[in-house]
MDTraj code that builds the backbone (N, CA, C; nanometers):
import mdtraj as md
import numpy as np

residues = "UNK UNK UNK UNK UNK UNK UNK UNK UNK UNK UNK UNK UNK UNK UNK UNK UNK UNK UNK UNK UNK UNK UNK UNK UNK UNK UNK UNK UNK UNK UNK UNK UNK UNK UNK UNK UNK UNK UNK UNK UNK UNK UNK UNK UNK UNK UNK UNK UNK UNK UNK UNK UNK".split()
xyz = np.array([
    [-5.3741, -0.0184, 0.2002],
    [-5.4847, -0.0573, 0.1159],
    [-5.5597, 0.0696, 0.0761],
    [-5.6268, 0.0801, -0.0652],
    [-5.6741, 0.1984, -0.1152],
    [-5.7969, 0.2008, -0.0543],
    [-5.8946, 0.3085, -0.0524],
    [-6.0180, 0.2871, 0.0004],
    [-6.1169, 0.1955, -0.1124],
    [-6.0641, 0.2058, -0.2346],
    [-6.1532, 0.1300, -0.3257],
    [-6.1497, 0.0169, -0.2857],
    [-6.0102, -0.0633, -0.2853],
    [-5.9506, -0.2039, -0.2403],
    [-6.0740, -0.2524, -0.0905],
    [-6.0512, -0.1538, -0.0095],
    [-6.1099, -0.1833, 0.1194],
    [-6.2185, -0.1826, 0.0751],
    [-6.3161, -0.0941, -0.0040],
    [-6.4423, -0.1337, 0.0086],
    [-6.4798, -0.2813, -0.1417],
    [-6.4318, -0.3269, -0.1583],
    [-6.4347, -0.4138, -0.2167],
    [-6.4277, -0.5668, -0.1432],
    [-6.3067, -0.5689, -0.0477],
    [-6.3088, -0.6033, 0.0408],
    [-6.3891, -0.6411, 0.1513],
    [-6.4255, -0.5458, 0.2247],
    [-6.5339, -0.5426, 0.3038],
    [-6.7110, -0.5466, 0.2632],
    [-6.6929, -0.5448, 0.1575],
    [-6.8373, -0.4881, 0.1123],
    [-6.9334, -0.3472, 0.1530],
    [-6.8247, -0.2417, 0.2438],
    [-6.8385, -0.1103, 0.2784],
    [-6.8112, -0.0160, 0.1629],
    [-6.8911, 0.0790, 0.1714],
    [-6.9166, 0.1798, 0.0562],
    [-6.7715, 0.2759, 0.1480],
    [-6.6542, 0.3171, -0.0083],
    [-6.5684, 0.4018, 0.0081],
    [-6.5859, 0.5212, 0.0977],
    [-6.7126, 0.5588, 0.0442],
    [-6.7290, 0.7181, 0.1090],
    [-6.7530, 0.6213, 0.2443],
    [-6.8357, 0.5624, 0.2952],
    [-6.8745, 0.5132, 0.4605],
    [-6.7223, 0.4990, 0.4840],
    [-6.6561, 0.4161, 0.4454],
    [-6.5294, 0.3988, 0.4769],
    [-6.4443, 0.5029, 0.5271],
    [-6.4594, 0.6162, 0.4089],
    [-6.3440, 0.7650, 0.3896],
    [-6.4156, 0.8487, 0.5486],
    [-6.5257, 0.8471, 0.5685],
    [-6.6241, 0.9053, 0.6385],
    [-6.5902, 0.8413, 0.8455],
    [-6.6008, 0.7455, 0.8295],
    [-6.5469, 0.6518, 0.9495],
    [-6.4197, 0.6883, 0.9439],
    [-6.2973, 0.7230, 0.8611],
    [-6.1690, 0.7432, 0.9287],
    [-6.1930, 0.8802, 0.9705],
    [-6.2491, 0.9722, 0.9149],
    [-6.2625, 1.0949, 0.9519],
    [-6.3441, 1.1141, 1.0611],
    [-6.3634, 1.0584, 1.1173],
    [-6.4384, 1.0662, 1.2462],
    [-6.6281, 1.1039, 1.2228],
    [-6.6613, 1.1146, 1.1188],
    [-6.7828, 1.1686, 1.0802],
    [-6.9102, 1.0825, 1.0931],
    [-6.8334, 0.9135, 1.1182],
    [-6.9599, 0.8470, 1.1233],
    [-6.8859, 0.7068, 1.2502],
    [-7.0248, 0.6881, 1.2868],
    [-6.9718, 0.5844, 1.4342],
    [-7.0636, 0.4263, 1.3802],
    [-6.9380, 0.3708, 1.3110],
    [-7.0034, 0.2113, 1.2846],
    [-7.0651, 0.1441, 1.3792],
    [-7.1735, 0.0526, 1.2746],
    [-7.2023, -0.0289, 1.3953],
    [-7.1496, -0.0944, 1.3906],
    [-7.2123, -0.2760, 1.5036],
    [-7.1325, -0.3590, 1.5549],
    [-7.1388, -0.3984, 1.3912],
    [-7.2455, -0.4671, 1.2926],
    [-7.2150, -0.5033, 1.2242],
    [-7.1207, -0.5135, 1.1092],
    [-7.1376, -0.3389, 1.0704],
    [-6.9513, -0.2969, 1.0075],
    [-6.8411, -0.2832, 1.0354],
    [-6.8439, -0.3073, 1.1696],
    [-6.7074, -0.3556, 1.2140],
    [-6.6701, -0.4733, 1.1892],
    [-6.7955, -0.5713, 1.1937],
    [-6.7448, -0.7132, 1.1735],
    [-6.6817, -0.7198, 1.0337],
    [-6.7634, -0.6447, 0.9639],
    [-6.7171, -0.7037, 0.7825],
    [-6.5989, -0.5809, 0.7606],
    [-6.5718, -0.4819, 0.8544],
    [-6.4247, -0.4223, 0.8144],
    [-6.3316, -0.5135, 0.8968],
    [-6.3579, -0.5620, 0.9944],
    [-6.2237, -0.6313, 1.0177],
    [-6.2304, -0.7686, 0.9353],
    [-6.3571, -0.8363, 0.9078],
    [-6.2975, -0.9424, 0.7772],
    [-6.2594, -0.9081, 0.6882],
    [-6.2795, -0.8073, 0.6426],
    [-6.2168, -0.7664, 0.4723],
    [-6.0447, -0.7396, 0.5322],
    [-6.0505, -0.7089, 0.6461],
    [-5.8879, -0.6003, 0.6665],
    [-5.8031, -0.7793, 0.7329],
    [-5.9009, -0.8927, 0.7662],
    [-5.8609, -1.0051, 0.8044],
    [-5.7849, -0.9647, 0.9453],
    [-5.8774, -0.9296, 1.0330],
    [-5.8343, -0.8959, 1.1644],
    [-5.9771, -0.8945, 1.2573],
    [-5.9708, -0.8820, 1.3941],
    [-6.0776, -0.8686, 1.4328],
    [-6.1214, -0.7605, 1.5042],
    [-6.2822, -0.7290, 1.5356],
    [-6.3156, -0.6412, 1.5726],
    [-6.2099, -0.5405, 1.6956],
    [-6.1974, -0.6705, 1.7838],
    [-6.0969, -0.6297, 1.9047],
    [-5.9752, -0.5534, 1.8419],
    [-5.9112, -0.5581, 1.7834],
    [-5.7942, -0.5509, 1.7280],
    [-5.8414, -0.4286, 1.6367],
    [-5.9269, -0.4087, 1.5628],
    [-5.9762, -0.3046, 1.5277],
    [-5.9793, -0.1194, 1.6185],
    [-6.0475, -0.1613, 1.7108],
    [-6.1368, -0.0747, 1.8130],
    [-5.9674, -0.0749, 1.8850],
    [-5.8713, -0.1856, 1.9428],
    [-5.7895, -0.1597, 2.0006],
    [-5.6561, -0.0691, 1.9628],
    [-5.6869, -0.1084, 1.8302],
    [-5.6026, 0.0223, 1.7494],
    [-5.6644, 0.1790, 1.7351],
    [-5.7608, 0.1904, 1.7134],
    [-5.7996, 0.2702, 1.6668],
    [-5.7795, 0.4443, 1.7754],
    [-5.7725, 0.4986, 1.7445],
    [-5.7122, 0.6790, 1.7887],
    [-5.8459, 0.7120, 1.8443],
    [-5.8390, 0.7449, 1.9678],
    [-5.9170, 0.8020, 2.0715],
    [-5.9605, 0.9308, 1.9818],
    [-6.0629, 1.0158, 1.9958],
    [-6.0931, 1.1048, 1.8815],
    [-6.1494, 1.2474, 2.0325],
])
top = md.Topology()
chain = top.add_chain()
for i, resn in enumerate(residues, 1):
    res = top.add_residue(resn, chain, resSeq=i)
    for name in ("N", "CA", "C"):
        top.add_atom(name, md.element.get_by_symbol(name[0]), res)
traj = md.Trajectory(xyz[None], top)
């Protein structure tokens, strides 16, 4: 998924988006909730994937 797609999706701004994979910003609980609804997965599953930094 493109970051545009995702933030369309989620209702998360691209750059927050581009910014969170890069390790530069630490979501809260609440944007996690609406990135794993937009990505249709859940928080758990999120955080359980995600690369130790």
């Amino acid at each position: 998924m493109s970051l545009r797609a995702a933030a369309a999706a989620t209702g998360v701004s691209d750059r927050y988006i581009l910014e969170i994979e890069q390790g530069r910003r630490n979501p809260s609980l609440g944007i996690l909730e609406r990135l794993a609804a937009g990505y249709g997965t859940t928080v758990g599953r999120l955080l359980r994937d995600a690369k130790i930094r």
